[in-house]
N, C-alpha and C positions, 0 to 999 in steps of 0.2 A: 504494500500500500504506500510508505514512504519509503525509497528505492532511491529515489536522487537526489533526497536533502544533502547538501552540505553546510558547515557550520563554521565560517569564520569568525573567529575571538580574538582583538586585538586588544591593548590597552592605551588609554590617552594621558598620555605623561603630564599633561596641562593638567588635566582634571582630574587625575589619578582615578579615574572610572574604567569600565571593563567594559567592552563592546561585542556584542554578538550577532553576526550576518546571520540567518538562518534564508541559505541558498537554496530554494526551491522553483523547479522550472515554472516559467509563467507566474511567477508568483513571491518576490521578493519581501521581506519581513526585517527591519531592524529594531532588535531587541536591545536596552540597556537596561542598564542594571544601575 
């Protein structure tokens, strides 16, 4: 069912926050934290 999520996690050195792409076709999501 999810087969081609990917999940890119970087962090913002400015804001000392965590960032999470969740890569899905057609279908883009940015999650923070």
């Amino acid at each position: 069912m999810y087969d081609n999520i990917l999940i890119y996690c970087y962090v913002d050195s400015f804001e000392d926050k965590e960032y999470c792409i969740l890569d899905i076709p057609h279908n883009r999501i940015l999650v923070s934290e």
